[in-house]
C-alpha positions in Angstrom: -3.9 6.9 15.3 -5.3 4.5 12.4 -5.8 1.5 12.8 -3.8 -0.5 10.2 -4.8 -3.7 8.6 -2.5 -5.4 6.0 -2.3 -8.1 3.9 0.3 -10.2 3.1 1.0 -13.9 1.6 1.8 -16.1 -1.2 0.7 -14.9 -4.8 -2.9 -16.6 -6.3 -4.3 -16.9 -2.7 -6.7 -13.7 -2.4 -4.8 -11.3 -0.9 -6.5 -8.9 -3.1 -9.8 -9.7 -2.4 -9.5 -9.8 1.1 -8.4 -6.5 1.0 -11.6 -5.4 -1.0 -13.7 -7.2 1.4 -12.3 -5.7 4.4 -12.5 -2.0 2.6 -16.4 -2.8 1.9 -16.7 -4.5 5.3 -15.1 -1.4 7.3 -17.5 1.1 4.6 -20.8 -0.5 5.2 -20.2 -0.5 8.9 -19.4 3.3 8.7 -16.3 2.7 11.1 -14.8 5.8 9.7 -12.3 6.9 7.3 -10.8 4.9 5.2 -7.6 4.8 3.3 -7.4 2.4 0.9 -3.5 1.4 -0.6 -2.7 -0.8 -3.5 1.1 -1.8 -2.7 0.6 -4.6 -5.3 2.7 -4.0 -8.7 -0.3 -5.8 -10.5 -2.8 -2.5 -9.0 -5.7 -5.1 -8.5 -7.5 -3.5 -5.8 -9.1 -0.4 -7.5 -10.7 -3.0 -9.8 -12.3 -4.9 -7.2 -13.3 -2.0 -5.5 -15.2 -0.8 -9.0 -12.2 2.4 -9.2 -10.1 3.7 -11.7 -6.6 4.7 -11.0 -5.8 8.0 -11.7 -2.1 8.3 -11.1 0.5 6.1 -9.3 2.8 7.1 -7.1 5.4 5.3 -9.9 3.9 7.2 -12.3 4.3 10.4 -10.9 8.1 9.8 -9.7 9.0 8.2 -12.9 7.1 11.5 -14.6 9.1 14.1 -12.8 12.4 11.9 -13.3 11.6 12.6 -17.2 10.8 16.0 -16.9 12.3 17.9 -13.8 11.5 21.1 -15.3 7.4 21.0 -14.1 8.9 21.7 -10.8 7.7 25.4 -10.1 10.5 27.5 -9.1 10.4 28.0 -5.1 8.7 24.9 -4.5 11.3 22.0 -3.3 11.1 18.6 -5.1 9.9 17.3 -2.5 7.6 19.3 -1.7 6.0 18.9 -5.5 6.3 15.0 -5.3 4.1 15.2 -2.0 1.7 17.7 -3.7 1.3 15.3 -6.9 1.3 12.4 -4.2 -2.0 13.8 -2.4 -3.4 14.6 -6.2 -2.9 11.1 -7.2 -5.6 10.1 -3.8 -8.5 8.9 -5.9 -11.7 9.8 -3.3 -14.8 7.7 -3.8 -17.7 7.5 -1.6 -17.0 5.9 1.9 -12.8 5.5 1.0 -9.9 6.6 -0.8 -7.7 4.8 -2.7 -3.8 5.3 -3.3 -1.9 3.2 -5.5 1.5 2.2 -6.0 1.6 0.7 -9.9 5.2 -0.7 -10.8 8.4 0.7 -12.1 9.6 0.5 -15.7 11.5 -2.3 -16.7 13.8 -4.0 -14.2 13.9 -1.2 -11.8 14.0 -1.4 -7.5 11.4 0.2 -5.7 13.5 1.8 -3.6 12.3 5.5 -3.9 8.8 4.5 -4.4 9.0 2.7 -1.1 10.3 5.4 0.5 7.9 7.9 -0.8 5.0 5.5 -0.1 6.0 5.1 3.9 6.4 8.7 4.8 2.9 9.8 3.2 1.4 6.9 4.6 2.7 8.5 8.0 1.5 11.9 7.0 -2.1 10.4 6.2 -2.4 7.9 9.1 -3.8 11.1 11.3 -6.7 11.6 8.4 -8.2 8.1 8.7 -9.6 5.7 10.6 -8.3 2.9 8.9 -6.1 2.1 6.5 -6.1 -0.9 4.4 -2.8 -2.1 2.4 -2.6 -4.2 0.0 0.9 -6.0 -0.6 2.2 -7.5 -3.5 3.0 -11.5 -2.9 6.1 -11.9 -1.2 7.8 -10.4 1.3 9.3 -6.7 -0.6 6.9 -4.1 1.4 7.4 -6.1 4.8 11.1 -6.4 4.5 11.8 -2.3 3.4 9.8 -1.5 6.3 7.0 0.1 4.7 4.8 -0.2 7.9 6.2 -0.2 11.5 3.0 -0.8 12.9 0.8 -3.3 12.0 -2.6 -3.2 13.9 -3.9 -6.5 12.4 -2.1 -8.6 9.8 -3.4 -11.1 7.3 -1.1 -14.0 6.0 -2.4 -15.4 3.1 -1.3 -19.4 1.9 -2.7 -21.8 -0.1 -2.9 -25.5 1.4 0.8 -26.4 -0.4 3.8 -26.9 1.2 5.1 -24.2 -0.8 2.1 -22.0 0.3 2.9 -23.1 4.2 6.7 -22.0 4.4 5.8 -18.9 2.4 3.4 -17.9 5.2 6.0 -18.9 7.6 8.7 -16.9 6.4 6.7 -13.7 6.3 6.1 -14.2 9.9 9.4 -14.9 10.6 10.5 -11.7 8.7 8.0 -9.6 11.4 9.8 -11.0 13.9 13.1 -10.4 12.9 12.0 -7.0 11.5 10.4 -6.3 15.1 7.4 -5.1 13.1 5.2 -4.3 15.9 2.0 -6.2 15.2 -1.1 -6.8 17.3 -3.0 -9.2 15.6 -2.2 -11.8 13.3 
């Protein structure tokens, strides 16, 4: 079982870095595999990590929403949107990287979210660790992207603002009965 480590928080207050310091952290120590997930709309982490993107998952839904025809016959949709899911895994030295992007226009991520969770279950048996992310707010935590959190990072600012932001997020875990060991 991997041990998850997330990040969540208020936006502006490092979340993103944190995450790219944990990834480097867990890499230099060689403590395994590591699975690296941008859940962040804004795709920040591959940049701090010195990656490129390749695909998002967005991308790829939104790509075989436009053109359902590159499904090869026999193979299910799903099926295809997990194959181009496990393509879209950029693998650099010491971790890979997944990422998320964001949906045209005013859109829900709904189906992205739902996509995202159930290969992040398929993956969690590949890697030591995996490291996510989350955009600022509360969106992954309330859809229940995770249902296990191993160690969780709230991330303020000194503001009042800042403060009841981190507050509510842990108040969502707990109402979510998000089972988290650490926070």
């Amino acid at each position: 079982m991997s041990n998850i480590i997330a990040i969540a928080g208020k936006g502006g207050t490092g979340k993103t870095t944190l995450a790219s310091l944990v990834v480097r952290a867990l890499k230099e120590e060689a403590a395994g595999s590591i699975l690296a997930i941008d859940a962040d709309p804004n795709n920040n982490l591959g940049d701090m990590l010195g990656v490129k993107s390749a695909s998002t998952i967005v991308d790829i839904i939104d790509d075989i929403s436009k053109n359902p025809g590159q499904i090869p016959a026999g193979m299910t949709k799903d099926r295809y949107i997990d194959q181009k899911m496990q393509e879209s895994l950029n693998e650099e030295e010491g971790f890979d990287l997944l990422t998320m992007g964001r949906p045209e226009g005013p859109g829900c991520y709904c189906f992205a979210n739902n996509m995202l969770r159930g290969l992040i279950e398929k993956l969690m048996k590949n890697y030591s660790h995996i490291v996510i992310d989350n955009e600022a707010g509360m969106e992954h935590l309330s859809r229940r992207l995770l249902r296990r959190i191993d160690t969780l990072f709230i991330i303020s600012d000194s503001t009042a603002i800042g403060i009841r932001s981190a507050s509510r997020i842990s108040e969502l875990v707990n109402e979510l009965e998000i089972e988290v060991k650490n926070r």
